[in-house]
C-alpha positions in Angstrom: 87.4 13.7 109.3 86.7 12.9 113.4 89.2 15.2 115.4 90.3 13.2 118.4 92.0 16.4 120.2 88.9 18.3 122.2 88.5 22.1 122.2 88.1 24.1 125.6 86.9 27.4 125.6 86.3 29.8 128.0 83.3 32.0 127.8 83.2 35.8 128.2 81.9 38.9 127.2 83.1 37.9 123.7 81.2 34.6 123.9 78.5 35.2 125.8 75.8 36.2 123.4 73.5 33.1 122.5 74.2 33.9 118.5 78.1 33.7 119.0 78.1 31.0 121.1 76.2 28.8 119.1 78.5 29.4 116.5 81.6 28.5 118.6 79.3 25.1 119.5 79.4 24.7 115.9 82.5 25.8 115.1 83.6 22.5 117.0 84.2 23.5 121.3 83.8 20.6 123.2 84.1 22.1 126.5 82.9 25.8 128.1 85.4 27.1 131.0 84.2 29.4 133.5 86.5 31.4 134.8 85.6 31.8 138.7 88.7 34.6 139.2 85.9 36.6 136.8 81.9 37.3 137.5 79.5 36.2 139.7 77.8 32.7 140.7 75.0 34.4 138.6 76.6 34.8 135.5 78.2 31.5 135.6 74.9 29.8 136.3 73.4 32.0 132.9 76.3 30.8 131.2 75.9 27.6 131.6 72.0 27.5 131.2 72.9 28.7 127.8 75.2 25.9 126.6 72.9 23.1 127.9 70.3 24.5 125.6 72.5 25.6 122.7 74.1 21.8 122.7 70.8 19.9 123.2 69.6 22.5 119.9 72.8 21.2 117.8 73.1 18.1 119.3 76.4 18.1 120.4 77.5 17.1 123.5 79.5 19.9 125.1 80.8 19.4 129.0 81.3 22.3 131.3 84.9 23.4 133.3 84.2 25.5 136.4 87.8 26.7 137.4 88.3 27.7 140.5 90.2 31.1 141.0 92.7 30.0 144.0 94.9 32.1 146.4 95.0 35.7 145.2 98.6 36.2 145.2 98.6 39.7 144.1 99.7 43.5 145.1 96.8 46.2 145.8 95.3 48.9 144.6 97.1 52.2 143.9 95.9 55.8 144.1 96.2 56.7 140.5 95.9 53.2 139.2 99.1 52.3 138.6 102.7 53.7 139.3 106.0 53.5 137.0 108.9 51.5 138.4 112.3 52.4 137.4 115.7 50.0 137.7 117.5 50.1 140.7 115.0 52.2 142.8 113.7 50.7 145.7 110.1 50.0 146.5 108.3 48.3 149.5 105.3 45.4 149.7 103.3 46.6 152.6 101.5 44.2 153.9 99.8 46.4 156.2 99.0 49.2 153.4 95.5 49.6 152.0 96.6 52.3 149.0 99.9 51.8 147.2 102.4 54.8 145.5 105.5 55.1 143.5 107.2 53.8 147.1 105.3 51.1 148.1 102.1 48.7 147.4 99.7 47.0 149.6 99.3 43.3 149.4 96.4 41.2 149.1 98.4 38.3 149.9 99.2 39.4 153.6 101.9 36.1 154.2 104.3 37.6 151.7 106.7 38.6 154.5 106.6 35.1 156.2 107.1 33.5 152.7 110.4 35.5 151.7 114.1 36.1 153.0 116.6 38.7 151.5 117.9 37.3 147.8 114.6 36.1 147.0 113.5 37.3 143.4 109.8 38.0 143.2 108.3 38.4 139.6 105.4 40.4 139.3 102.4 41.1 136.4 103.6 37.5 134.8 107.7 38.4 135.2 107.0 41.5 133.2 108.5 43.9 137.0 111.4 42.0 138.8 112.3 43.0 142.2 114.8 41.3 144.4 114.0 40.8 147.8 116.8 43.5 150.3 115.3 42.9 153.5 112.1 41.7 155.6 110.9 44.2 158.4 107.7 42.6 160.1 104.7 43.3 157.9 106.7 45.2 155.2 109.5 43.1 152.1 111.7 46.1 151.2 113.2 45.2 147.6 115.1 47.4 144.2 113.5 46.7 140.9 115.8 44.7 139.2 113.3 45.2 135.6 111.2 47.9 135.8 108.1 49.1 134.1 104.2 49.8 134.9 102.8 48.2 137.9 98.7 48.5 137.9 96.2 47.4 140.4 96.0 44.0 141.4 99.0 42.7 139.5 99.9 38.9 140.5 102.9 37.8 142.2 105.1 35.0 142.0 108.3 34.1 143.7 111.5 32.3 141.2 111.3 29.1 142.2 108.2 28.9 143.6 108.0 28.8 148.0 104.9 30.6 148.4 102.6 29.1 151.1 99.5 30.1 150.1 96.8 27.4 150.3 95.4 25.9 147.1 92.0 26.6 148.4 90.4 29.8 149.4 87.4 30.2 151.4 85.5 31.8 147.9 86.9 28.6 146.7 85.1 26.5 149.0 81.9 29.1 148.1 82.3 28.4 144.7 82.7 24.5 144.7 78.8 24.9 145.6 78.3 27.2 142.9 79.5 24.5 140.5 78.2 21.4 142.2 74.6 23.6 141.6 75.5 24.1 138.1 76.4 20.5 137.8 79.9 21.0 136.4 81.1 18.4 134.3 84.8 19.6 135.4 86.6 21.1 138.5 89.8 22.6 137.9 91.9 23.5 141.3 94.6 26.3 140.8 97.7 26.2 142.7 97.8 22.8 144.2 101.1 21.7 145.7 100.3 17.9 146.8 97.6 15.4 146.5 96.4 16.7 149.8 94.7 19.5 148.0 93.3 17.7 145.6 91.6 15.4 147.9 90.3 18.5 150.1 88.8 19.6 147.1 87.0 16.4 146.5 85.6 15.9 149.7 84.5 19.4 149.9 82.6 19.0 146.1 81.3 15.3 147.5 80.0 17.3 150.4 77.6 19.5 148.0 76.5 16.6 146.2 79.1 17.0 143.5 80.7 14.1 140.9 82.9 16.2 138.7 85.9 14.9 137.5 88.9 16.9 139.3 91.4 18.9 136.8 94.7 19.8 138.7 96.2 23.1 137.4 99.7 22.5 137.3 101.5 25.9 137.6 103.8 25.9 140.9 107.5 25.4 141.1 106.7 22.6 143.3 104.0 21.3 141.6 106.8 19.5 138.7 109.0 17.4 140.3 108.0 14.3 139.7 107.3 12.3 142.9 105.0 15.6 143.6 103.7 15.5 140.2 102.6 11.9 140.7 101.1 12.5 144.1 98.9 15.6 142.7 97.7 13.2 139.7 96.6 10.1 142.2 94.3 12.7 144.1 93.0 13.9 140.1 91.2 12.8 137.5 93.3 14.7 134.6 96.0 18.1 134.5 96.2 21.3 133.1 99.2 22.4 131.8 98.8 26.1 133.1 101.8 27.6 131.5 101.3 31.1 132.6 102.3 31.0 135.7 104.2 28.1 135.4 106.7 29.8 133.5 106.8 32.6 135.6 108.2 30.4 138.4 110.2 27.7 136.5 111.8 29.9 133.5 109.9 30.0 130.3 112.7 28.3 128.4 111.7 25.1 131.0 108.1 24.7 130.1 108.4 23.0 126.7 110.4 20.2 128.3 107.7 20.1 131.5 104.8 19.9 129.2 106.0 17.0 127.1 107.2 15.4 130.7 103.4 16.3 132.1 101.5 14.6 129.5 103.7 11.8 129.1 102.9 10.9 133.1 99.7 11.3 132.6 98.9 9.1 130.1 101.3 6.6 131.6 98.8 7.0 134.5 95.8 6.8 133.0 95.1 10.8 133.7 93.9 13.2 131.2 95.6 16.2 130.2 94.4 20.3 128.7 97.1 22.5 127.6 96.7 25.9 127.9 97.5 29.5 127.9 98.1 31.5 124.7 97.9 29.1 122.4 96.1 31.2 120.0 97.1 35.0 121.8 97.5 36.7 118.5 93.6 35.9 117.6 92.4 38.1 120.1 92.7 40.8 117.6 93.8 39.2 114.7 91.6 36.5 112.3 94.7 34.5 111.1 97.2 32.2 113.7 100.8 33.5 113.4 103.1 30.6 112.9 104.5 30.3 115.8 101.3 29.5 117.3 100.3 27.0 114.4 103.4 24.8 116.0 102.4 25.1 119.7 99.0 23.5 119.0 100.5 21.1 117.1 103.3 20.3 119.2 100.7 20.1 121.9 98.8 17.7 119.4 101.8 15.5 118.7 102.7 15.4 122.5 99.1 13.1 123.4 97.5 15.5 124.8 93.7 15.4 125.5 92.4 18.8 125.1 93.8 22.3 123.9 92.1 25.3 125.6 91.9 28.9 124.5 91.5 31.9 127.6 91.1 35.4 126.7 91.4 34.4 122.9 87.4 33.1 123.3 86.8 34.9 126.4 87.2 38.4 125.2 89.0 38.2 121.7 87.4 39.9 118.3 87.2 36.6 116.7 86.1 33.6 119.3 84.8 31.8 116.6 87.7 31.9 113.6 89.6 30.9 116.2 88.2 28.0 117.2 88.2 26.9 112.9 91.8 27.7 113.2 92.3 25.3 116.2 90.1 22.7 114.9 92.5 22.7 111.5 95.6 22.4 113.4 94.4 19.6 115.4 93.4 17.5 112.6 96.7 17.8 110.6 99.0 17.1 113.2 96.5 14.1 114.2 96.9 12.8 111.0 100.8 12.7 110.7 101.0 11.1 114.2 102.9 8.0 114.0 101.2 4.8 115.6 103.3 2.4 117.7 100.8 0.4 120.1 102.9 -2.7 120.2 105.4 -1.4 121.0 103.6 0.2 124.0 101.8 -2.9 124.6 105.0 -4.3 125.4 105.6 -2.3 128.5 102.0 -2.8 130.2 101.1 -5.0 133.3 97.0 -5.1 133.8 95.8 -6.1 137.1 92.2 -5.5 136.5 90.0 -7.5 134.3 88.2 -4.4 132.5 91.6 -2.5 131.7 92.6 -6.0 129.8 89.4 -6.1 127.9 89.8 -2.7 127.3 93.6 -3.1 126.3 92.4 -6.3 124.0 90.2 -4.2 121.8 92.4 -1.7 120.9 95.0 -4.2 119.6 92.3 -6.5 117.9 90.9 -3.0 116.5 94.1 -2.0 115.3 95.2 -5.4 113.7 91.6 -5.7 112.2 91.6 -2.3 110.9 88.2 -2.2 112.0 85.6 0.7 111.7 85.4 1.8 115.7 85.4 0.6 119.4 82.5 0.7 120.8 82.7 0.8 124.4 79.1 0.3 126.3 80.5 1.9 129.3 78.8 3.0 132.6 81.4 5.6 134.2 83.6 5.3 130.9 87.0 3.8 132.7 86.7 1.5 129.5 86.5 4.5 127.0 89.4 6.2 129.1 92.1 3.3 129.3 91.8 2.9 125.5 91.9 6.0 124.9 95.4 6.9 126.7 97.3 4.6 123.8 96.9 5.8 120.0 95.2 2.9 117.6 93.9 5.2 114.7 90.6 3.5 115.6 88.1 6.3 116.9 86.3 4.8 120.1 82.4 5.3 120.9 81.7 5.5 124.1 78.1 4.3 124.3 76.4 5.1 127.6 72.8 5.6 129.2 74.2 7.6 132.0 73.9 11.7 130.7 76.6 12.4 133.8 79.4 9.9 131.7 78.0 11.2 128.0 79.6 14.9 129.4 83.0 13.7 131.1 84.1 11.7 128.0 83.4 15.0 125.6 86.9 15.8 126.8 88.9 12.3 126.4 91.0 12.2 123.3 89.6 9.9 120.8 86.3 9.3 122.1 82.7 10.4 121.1 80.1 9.5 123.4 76.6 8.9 122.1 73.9 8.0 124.7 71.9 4.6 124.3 68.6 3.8 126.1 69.3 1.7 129.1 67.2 -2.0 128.5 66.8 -4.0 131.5 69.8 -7.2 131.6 69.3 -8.3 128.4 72.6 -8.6 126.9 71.3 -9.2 123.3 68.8 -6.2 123.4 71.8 -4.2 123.9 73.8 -5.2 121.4 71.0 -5.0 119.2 70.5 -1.1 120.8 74.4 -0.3 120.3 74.4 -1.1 116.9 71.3 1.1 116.3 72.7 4.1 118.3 75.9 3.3 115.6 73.9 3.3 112.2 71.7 5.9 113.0 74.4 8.3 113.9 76.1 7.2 110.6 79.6 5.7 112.3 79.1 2.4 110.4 77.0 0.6 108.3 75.7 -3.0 107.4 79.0 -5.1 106.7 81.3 -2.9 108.4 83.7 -4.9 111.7 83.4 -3.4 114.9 85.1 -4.3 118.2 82.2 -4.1 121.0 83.2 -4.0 125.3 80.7 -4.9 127.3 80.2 -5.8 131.2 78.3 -8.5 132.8 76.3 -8.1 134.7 75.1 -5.4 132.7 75.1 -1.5 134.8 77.9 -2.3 137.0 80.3 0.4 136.6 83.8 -0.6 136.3 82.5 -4.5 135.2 83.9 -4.6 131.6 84.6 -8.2 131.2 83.6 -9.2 127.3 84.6 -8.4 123.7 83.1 -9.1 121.2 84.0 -8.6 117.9 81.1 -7.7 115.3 79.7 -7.5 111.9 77.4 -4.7 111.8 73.6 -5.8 110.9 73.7 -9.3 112.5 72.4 -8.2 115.9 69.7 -5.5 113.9 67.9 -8.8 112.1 64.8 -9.6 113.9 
């Protein structure tokens, strides 16, 4: 059976060898992350050497993630590594202080003091330390450990609420935009962003290399969730990330069930796309089987609507990269297949202004009366392939493209499978004739079988979707 929810991975020293990694391909990833908080523009551009070979080898089309590390928002270094907190002591953040002790740490993030009055509660190593904020005293934020425990080098910081100023983008940010524009990323993710203002800075800057990635806006500040922010962020994106690490540092982690449902909901309304992540699968890192807990958490991520699920240190550095991708790919396709379809009823509560987003909305609710076999969507930039795929029809969709740039960026919409055709001139007939080729040969149908077709006139003009067509396979193959 197709699975319509896509797999992100990111790659590691647990998935970096070709052997394991063509595995994982096989195992059913549809999209490498590269963690820039971790090795160097070198490594990445290995990395990514290797799945464009690996992929073209299996034949599957696998898009690349770069994510961007953002503003490091972290204590120091210490002089024996790590110290030992106790509740109710009191300990300093120096902002001015290179090596840290049991008494007091440096800072990385030297606008701490600025960014913090007495009361505030700062959460530190993902809330694991809690210290409330006693006093500021010009470079240094004197606190007592509410929670104690062991603080170790380089530990992040977050604030209860959120209220840190810290920019979305860092100048190895901007360093690294060029790394992935060179890599030709399929995917840009942007940690931290507070407004559609960052979002758009990071555009222009990746435009400015020569970049098209699609823009992925991590969503994991206090600020980032109301919703009039939440809508801003998503008008300067092309799809979110439900970052729930952090997140749920700064919001409560009894919130972030409630925000995630909210989060993809919005998106789809907006025709965004969506990637849940952060330890979905965080037992596999040493163990070969899912605990329960996590079985539901895919799911429920499955049942929500969103795009992709994504695994982090589970594939990055985990024992078993690979069993845990099978696992995912099971979870996926039994929750898909007990999700409930209700596209009239959504139908109901649409206004389309745009002639290709009601061609596109027309085929999915011919497709799904019809019963039909598939959309296929001949689709320059794959708008088409998106729109249709933000409502649920049970109908897979093909996106059918001769741009390679397109093939990549729809390996991560839900319910669509892209499959490249040859690009033939303005002859409308010739590629018809090619799509149902492309279709037969890659075993999606056969001769008798109803598709709905999409199609835009004149033909290669992105975003001109204007016909549908509704086919019975074979009668555009006859001579």
């Amino acid at each position: 059976m197709l699975r319509s929810t896509k797999i992100v991975a990111t790659l590691g020293p647990a998935s970096s060898e070709p052997a394991v990694l063509e595995r994982m391909i096989r195992a059913g990833v549809d999209v490498v992350r590269l963690n820039f908080s971790h090795g160097t523009a070198a490594d990445h551009e290995k990395r990514a050497a290797l799945v464009k070979e690996l992929s073209s080898k299996i034949g599957r089309t696998v898009a690349i993630l770069c994510d961007l590390q953002g503003p490091k928002i972290r204590v120091g270094k210490f002089k024996d590594g790590k110290v030992t907190l106790e509740k109710g002591q009191p300990f300093i953040l120096d902002a001015a202080a290179e090596i840290g002790d049991a008494q007091h740490a440096g800072l990385d993030y030297k606008e701490l003091p600025r960014d913090v009055n007495p009361g505030a509660v700062l959460l530190l190593d993902d809330g694991k330390i809690v210290l409330e904020v006693t006093a500021v005293k010009g470079e240094t934020v004197h606190t007592v450990v509410r929670h104690g425990g062991v603080l170790s080098n380089n530990k992040g910081i977050n604030r209860q609420g959120g209220g840190l100023t810290a920019p979305a983008l860092t100048a190895k940010d901007m360093e690294d935009i060029k790394t992935a524009v060179k890599i030709q990323a399929d995917y840009l993710a942007v940690s931290f962003p507070k407004s559609g203002a960052d979002m758009y800075m990071a555009r222009e800057l990746m435009r400015a290399a020569g970049g098209k990635a699609f823009l992925i806006a991590k969503i994991e500040r206090a600020e980032a969730v109301a919703e009039a922010a939440l809508l801003d962020i998503m008008r300067g994106s092309d799809g979110i990330m439900v970052a729930r690490g952090d997140l749920a540092v700064e919001v409560g982690d009894a919130a972030v069930p409630a925000l995630q449902k909210k989060m993809i909901r919005l998106a789809r309304e907006q025709n965004k796309l969506t990637i849940t992540a952060t330890q979905m699968m965080e037992s596999m890192i040493s163990s070969p089987v899912p605990t329960r807990a996590e079985v539901s958490d895919v799911a429920n991520a499955v049942l929500d609507g969103t795009d992709a699920v994504m695994l982090s240190a589970e594939s990055a550095s985990g024992r078993f990269p690979v069993e845990t991708i099978e696992a995912m790919a099971r979870i996926c396709v039994e929750a898909e297949q007990t999700q409930p379809l209700s596209l009239d009823a959504e139908f109901l509560n649409r206004l389309f202004s745009r002639v290709d987003q009601s061609i596109a909305m027309a085929a999915l609710f011919t497709a799904y009366h019809l019963k039909v076999k598939c959309i296929a969507s001949l689709t320059e930039s794959g708008s088409t392939a998106l729109w249709m795929s933000r409502m649920n029809s049970g109908v897979p969709i093909y996106a059918l493209t001769a741009q390679t740039s397109t093939r990549y960026k729809c390996a991560l919409f839900r319910d669509v499978f892209p499959l490249m055709v040859k690009y033939v001139g303005h002859d409308r007939e010739e590629l018809l004739r090619e799509a149902e080729k492309v279709l037969v040969e890659n075993n999606v149908v056969r001769a008798g079988d109803i598709i709905v077709l999409t199609i835009g006139e004149p033909i290669g003009k992105s975003g001109g979707t204007n016909t549908m067509k509704i086919v019975k396979v074979g009668e555009h193959l006859k001579p």
